[in-house]
C-alpha positions as CSV (number, residue, x, y, z in Angstrom):
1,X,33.8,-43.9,59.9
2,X,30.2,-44.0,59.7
3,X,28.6,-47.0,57.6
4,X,25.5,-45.8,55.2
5,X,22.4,-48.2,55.5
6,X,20.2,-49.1,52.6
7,X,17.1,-47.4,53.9
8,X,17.8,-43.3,53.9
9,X,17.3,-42.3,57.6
10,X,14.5,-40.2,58.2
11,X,12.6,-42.0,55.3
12,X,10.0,-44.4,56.5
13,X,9.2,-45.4,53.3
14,X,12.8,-45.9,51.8
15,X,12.6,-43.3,49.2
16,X,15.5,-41.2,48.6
17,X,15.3,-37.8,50.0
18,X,18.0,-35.3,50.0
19,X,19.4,-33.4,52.6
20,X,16.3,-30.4,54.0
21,X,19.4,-28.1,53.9
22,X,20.0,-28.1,50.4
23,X,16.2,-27.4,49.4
24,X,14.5,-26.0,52.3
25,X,12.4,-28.8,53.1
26,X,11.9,-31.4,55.7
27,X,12.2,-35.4,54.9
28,X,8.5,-35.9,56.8
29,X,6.5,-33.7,53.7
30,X,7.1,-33.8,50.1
31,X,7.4,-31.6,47.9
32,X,5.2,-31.4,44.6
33,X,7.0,-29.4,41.5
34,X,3.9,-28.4,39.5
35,X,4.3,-27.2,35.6
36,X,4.1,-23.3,35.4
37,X,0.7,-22.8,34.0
38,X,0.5,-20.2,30.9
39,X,-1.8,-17.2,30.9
40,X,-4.2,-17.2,28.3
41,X,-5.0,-13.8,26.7
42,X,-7.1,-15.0,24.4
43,X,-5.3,-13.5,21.2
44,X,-5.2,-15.8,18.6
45,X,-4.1,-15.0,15.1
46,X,-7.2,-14.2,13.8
47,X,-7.3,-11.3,16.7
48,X,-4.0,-9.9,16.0
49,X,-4.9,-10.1,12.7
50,X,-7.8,-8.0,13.1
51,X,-6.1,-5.8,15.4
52,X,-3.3,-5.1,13.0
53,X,-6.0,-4.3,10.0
54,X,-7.8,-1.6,12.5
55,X,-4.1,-0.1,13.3
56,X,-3.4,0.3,9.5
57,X,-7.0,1.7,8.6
58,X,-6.2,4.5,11.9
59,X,-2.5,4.8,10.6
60,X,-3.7,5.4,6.8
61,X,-6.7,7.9,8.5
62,X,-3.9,9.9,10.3
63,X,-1.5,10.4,7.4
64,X,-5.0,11.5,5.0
65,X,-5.7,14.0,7.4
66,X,-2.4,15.5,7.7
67,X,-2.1,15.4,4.1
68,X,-5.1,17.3,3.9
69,X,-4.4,19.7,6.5
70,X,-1.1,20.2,5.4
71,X,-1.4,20.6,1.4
72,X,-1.7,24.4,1.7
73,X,1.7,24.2,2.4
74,X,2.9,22.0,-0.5
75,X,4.6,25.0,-2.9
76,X,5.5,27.4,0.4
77,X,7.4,24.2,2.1
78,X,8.7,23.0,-1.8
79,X,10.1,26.6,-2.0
80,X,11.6,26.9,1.3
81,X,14.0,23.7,0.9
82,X,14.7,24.9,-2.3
83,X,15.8,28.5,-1.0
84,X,17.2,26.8,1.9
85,X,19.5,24.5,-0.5
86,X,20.4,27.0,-2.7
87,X,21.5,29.0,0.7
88,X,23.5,25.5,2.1
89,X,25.4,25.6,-1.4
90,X,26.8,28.9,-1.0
91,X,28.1,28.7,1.9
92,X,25.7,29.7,4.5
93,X,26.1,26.0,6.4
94,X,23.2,24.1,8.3
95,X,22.1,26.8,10.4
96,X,22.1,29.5,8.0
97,X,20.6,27.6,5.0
98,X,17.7,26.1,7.4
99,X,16.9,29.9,8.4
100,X,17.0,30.9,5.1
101,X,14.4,28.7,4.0
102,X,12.0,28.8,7.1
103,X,12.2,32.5,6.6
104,X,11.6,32.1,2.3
105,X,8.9,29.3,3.9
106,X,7.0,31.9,5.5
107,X,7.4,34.8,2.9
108,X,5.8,33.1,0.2
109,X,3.0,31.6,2.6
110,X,2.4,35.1,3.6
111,X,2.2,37.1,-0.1
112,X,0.5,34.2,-1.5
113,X,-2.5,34.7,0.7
114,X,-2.4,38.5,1.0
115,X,-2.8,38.4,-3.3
116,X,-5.1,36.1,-2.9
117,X,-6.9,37.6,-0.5
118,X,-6.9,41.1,-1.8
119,X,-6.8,40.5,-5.5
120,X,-10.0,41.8,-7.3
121,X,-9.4,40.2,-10.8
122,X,-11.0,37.0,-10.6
123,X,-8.2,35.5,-13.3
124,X,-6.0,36.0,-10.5
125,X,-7.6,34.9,-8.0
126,X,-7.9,31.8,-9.8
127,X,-4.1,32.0,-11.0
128,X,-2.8,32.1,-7.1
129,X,-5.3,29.5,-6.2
130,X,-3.9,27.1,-8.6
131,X,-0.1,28.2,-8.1
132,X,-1.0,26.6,-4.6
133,X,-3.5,23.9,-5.1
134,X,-1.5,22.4,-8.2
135,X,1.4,21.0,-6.0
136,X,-0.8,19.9,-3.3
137,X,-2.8,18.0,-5.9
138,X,0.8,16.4,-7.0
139,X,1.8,15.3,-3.9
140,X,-2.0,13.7,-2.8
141,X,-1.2,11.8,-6.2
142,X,1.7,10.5,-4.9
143,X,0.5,10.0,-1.1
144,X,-2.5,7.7,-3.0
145,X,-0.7,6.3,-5.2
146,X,1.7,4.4,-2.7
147,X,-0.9,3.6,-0.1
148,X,-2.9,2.1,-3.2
149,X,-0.4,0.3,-4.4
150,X,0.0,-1.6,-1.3
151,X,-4.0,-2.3,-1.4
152,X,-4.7,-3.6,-4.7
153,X,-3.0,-5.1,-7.6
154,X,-4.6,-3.7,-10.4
155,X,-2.0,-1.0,-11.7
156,X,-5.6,0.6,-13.3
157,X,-7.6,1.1,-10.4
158,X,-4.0,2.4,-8.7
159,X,-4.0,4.9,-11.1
160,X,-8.1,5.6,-10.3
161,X,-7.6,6.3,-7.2
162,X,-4.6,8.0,-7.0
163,X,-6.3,10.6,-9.8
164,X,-9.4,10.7,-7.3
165,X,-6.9,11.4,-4.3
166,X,-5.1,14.4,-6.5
167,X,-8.2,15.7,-6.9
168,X,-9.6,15.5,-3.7
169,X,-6.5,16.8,-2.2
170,X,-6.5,19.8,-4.7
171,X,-9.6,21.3,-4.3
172,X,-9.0,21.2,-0.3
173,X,-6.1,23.3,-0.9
174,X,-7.8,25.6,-3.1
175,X,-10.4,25.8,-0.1
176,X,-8.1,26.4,2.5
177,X,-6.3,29.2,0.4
178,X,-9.7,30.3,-0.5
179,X,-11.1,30.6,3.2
180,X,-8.2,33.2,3.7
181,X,-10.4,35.7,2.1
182,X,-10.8,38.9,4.6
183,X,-13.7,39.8,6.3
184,X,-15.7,42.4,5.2
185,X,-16.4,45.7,6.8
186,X,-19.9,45.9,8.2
187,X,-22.4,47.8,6.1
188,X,-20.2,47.0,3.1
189,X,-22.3,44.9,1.5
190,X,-25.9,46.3,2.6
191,X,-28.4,46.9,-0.1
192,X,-30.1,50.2,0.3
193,X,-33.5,50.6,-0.2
């Protein structure tokens, strides 16, 4: 049996080296284990912070324009799931019921601007244009309402805003239902002379 000495072999300076088959090394270098160094992005919390305010302002941009591209559709869409439900509880089952109301969706789009785009009467002009504008007001209430409720405490100024939203909303819908309006035929409207 081989005796061990007190010096390791292979180490001129007598410091303990392991075997260079268990770490891939020889015994005449060293080897230097340096800390992993960290990359620095340069995002503190003040730039996420910041980051996060511009991604709500864009979020609260994108759900304002779709709510005032889509409030036309406030009493044809309200109507549909409420054709479509009345369909689901007699029977007619997912598919049927969801038919159902796309197709009561689209037939109460479609009358509501042929009236209001071939009506004469002004009163009803003005009676179809509110039938559509008054539930798009109601739900741009409600859409400025709960985003200013998350932006200011004051259950007045909520209230403020959430009037001004209603009627902002409102009289884009009555715009958009007004814009439906055929076009003329030409010579129609030329003033003889």
């Amino acid at each position: 049996m081989r005796r061990r000495s007190a010096r390791p072999s292979g180490n001129p300076n007598g410091f303990p080296l392991r075997s260079s088959l268990n770490f891939g090394y020889t015994e005449v270098c060293a080897v230097v284990v340096v800390e992993g160094a960290t990359v620095d992005l340069h995002l503190t919390e003040h730039t996420t912070m910041v980051l996060g305010i511009l991604l709500s302002i864009t979020a609260i941009g994108v759900v304002c324009w779709l709510l005032f591209t889509l409030a036309i559709y406030a009493l044809p869409l309200f109507g549909g799931i409420t054709v479509g439900t009345w369909a689901y509880g007699t029977g007619a089952g997912w598919p049927g019921s969801i038919v159902v109301g796309l197709l009561a969706t689209g037939l109460m789009l479609g009358i509501g601007q042929f009236l209001f785009a071939f009506a004469r009467p002004v009163w009803l002009r003005l009676t179809i244009g509110l039938v559509f504008a008054a539930p798009a007001a109601v739900a741009g209430y409600h859409a400025v309402h709960g985003i200013a409720k998350h932006a200011m405490p004051s259950e007045t100024w909520q209230f403020i805003f959430a009037v001004a939203g209603a009627i902002a909303v409102g009289a884009t819908a009555w715009i958009r239902i007004a814009g439906t309006e055929p076009t003329r035929r030409s010579g129609q409207n030329l003033v003889r002379g």
